[in-house]
N, C-alpha and C positions, 0 to 999 in steps of 0.2 A: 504494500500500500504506500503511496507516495506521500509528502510531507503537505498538510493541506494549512495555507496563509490565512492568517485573518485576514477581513474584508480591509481591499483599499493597502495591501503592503503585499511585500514580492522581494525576492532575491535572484540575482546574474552573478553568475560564478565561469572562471576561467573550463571552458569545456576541455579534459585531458584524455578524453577517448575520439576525440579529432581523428576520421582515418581519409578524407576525401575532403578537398578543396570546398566544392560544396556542403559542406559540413559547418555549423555554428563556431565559431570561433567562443562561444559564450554561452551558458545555457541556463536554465534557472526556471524560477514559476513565480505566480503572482493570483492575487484573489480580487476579482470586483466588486469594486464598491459598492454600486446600486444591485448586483441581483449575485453576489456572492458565488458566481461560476469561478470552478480553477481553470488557469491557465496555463498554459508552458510559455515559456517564453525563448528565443533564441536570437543571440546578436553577433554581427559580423563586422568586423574592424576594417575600414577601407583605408587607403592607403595614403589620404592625409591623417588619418588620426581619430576622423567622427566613426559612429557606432551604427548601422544600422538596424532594429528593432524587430521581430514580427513575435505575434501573439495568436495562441491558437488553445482553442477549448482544450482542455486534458482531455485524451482518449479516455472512454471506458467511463468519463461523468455519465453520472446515473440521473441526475436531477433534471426538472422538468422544466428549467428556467429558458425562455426563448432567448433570441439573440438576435 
């Protein structure tokens, strides 16, 4: 079972099973604020330095909360 956030906070952490270019450089999770779905989160370091973001429901969320 995965680590579930309380609403409106989240952690990114350095991703160390990186094996493909296309791979997260950074991975982590997060919980929303208004309807309390977990998230994964995954970010990729471009090559001045900014971070790019995406967020995606956690597989296997059981809850009914639309999106």
């Amino acid at each position: 079972m995965a680590f579930d956030h309380k609403p409106g906070k989240g952690r990114l952490f350095r991703n160390d099973y990186k094996k493909a270019e296309k791979h997260p450089d950074k991975k982590g999770g997060c919980c929303c604020p208004e309807c309390e779905a977990q998230l994964d989160v995954g970010g990729w370091e471009n090559e001045d330095g900014s971070l790019y973001i995406t967020l995606q429901r956690r597989r296997g969320a059981y809850d009914e909360t639309p999106f």
